[in-house]
TORVEXLO-22383 format. One record per residue (C-alpha): residue in one letter; x, y, z. Coordinates in steps of 0.05 Angstrom, whole numbers. Example, Ala and Ser with C-alpha at 12.3 -4.5 7.8 and 13.67 -1.06 7.14 Angstrom:
! residues 2
+----+--------+--------+--------+
| aa |   east |  north |     up |
+----+--------+--------+--------+
|  A |    246 |    -90 |    156 |
|  S |    273 |    -21 |    143 |
+----+--------+--------+--------+
This chain:
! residues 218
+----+--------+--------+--------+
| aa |   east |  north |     up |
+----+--------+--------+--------+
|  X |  -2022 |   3296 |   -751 |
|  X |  -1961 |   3262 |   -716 |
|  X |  -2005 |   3258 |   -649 |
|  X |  -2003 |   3182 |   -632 |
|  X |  -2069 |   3183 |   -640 |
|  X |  -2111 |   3122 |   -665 |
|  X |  -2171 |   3127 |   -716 |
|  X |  -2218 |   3111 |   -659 |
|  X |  -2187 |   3170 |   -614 |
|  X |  -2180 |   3222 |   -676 |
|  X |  -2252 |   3203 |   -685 |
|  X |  -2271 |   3219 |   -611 |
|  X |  -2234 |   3286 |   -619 |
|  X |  -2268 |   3302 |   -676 |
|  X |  -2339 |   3294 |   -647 |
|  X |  -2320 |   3331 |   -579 |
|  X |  -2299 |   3395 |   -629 |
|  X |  -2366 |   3389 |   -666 |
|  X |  -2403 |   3386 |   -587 |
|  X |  -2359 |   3446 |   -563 |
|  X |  -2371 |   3493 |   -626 |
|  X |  -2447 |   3494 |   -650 |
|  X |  -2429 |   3540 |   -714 |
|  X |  -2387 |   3477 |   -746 |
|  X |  -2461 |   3443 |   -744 |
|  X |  -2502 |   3503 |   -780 |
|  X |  -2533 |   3490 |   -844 |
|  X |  -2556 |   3538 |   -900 |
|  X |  -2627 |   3524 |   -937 |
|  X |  -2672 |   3575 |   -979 |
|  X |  -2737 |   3584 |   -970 |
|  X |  -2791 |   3629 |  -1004 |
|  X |  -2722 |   3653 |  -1039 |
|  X |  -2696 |   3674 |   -971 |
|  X |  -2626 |   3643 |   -940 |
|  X |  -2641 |   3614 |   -882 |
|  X |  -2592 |   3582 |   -821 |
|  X |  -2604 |   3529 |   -768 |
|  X |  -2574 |   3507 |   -721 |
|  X |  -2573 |   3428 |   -716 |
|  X |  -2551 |   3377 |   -662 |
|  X |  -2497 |   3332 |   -659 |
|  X |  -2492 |   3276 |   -707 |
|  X |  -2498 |   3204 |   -690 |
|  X |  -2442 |   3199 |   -746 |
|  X |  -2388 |   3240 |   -735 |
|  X |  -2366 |   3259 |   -808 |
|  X |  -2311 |   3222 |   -811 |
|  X |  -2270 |   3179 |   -864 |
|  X |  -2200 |   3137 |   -870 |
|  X |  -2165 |   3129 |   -916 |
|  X |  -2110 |   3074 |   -924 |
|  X |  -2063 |   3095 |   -977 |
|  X |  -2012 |   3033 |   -968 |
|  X |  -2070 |   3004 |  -1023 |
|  X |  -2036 |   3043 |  -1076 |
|  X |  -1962 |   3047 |  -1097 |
|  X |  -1915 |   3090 |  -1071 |
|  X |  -1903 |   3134 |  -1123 |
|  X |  -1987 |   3140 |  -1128 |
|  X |  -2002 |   3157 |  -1055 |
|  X |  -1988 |   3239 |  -1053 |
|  X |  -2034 |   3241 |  -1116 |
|  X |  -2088 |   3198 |  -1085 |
|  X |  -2085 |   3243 |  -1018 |
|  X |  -2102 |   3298 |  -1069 |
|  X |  -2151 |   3275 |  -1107 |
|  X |  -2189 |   3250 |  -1036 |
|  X |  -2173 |   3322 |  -1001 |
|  X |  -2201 |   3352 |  -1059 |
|  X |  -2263 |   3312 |  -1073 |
|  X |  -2278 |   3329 |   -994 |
|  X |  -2272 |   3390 |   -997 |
|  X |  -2316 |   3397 |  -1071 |
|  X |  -2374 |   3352 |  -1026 |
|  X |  -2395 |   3411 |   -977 |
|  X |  -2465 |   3420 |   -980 |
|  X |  -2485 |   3475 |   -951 |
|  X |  -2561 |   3440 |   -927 |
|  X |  -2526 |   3386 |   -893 |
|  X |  -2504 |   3397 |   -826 |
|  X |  -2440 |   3391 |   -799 |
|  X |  -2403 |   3427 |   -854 |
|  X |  -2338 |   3400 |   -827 |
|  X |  -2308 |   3337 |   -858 |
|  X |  -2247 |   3295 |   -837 |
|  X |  -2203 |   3245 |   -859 |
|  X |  -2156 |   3216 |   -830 |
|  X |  -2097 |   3188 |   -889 |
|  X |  -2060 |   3126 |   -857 |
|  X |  -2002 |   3080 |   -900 |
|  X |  -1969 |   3144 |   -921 |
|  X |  -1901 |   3136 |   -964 |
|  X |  -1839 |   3120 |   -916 |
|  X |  -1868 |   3095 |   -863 |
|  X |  -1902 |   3176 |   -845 |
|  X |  -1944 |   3186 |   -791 |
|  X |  -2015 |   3200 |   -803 |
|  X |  -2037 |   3259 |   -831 |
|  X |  -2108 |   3292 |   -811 |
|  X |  -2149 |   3330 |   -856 |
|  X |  -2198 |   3376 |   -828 |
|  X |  -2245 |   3409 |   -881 |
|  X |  -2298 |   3465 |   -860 |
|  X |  -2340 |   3519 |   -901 |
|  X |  -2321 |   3588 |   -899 |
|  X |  -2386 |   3601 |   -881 |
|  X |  -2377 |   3573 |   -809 |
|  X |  -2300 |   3577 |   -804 |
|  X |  -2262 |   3638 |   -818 |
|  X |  -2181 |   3643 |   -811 |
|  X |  -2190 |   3663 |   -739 |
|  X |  -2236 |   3612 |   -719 |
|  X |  -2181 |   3548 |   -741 |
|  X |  -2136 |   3581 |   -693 |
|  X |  -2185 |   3568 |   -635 |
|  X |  -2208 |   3501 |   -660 |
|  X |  -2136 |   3472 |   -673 |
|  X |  -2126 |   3510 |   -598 |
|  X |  -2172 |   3461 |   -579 |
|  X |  -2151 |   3393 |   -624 |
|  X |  -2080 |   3410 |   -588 |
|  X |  -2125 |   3407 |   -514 |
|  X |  -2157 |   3348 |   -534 |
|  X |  -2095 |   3306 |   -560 |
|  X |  -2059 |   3316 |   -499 |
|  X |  -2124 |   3293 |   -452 |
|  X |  -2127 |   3228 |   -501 |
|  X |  -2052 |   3211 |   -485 |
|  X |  -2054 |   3223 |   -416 |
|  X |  -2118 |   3188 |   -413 |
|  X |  -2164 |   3237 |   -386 |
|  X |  -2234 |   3258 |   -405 |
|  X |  -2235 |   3305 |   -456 |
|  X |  -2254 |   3373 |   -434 |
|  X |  -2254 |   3435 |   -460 |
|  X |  -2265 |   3507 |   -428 |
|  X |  -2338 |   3512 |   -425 |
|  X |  -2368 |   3552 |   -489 |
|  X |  -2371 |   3628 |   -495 |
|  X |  -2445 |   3659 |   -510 |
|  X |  -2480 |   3621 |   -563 |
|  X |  -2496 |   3647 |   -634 |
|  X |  -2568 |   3640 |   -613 |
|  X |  -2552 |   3680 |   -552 |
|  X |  -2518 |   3735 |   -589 |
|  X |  -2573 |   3740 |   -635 |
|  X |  -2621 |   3746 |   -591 |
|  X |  -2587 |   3806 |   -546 |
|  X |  -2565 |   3847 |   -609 |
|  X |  -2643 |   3843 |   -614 |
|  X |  -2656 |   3864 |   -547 |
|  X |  -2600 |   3923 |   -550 |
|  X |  -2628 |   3947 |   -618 |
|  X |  -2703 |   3959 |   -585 |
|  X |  -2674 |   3994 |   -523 |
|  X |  -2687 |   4065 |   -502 |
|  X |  -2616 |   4076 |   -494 |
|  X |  -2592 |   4057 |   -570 |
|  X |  -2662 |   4101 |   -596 |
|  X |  -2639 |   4159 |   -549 |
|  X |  -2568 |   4157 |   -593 |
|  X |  -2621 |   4165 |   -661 |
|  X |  -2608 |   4238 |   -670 |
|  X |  -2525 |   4233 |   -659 |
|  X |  -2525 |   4177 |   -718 |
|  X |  -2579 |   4215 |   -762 |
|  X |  -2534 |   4273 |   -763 |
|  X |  -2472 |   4236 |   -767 |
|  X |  -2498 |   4201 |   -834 |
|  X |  -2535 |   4261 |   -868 |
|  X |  -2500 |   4292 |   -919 |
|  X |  -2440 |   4337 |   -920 |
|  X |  -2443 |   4414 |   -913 |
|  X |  -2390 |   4425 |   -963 |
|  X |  -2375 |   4383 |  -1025 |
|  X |  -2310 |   4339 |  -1027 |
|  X |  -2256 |   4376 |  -1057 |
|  X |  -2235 |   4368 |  -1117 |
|  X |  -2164 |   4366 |  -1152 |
|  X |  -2191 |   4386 |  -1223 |
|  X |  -2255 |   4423 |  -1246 |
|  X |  -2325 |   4386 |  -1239 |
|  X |  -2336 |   4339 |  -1297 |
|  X |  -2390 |   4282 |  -1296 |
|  X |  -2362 |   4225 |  -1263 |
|  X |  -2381 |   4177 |  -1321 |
|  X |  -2358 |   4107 |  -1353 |
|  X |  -2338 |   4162 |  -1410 |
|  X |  -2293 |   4200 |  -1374 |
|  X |  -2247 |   4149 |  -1348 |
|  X |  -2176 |   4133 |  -1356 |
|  X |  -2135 |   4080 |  -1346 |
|  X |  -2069 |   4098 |  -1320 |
|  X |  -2003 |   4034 |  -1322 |
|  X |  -1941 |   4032 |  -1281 |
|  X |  -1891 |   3986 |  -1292 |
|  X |  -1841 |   3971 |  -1237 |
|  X |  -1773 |   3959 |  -1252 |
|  X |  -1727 |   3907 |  -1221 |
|  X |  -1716 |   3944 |  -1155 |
|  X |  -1786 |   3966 |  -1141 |
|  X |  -1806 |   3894 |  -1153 |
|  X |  -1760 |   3860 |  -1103 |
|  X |  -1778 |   3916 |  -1047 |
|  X |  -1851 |   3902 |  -1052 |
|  X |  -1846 |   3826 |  -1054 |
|  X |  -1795 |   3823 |   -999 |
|  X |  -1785 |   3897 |   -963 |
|  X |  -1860 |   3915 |   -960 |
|  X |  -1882 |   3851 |   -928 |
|  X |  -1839 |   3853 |   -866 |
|  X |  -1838 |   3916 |   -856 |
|  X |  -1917 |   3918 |   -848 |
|  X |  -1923 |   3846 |   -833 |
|  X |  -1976 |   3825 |   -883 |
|  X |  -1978 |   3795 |   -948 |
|  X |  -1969 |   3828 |  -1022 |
+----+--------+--------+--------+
């Protein structure tokens, strides 16, 4: 995080992302064997850690940034609320700027959802240098809200009145799949296993053709 930022202002950030996005602060608990979510308030504590690596010698300090990244990241528990952790690693090797680590459960950040919230961390690092209050756009509908108008939709006359259209849509076929060979009993027993191996050409056009051509990944 090359922001200019100081641990006391990365720490303000922090909190004002957990107060604009209320999924970051959901927590997971069973009970009578049923998964269960809440939604809690904002911590007193922001979860929040730094960590000095100028402690340990140079040639130490990538490994240590590991070892503390991944011993964050292995501490999620899903019953405690917010399930986003961050660190913030000062005293990096020649003289680096700090470098942020943001860690959040999949269950309440998805690959999407970090493009919106570093959206945001972007917003609020610029407010902090220009000294302004940090302010974000004001929040979209709320889980809670969505929730509770999928509910509302779901018991309306207009979704029963479309009952018959998705009956009928989901009953079965009139005519049986075609098939390219005659009927056999799709068993465990009749299955094959059929290998392909790619040669040198076929292997360098899917690891470098396919992907741009589509624009997605192997």
């Amino acid at each position: 995080a090359e922001a200019g930022l100081s641990a006391e202002q990365w720490r303000a950030v922090v909190r004002r992302v957990l107060e604009q996005h209320d999924g970051l602060r959901t927590r997971f608990f069973q009970e009578d064997g049923t998964w269960q979510a809440e939604l809690t308030p904002v911590p007193d504590e922001v979860p929040w850690h730094t960590e000095d690596l100028s402690a340990h010698p140079e040639g130490e300090r990538e490994a240590r940034l590991l070892e503390v990244a991944g011993a964050v990241q292995a501490g999620l528990d899903l019953s405690r609320s917010p399930l986003l952790r961050a660190v913030l690693f000062t005293g990096l090797s020649g003289d680096r700027a700090p470098r942020l680590l943001l860690v959040a459960h999949h269950l309440v950040v998805d690959a999407v959802s970090w493009r919106v919230i570093l959206e945001d961390l972007e917003t609020l690092c610029g407010q902090v240098r220009r000294g302004e209050d940090l302010v974000l756009p004001q929040k979209t509908s709320s889980w809670r809200q969505w929730a509770a108008r999928l509910a509302e939709e779901a018991g309306s006359e207009t979704t029963a009145a479309e009952l018959p259209y998705w009956q009928q849509q989901s009953a079965p076929p009139a005519h049986p799949v075609p098939m390219d060979g005659p009927g056999e009993d799709d068993t465990v027993g009749g299955g094959r296993v059929v290998e392909v191996v790619l040669g040198e050409a076929e292997t360098r056009a899917l690891l470098r053709d396919v992907p741009s051509v589509f624009g997605t990944r192997v």
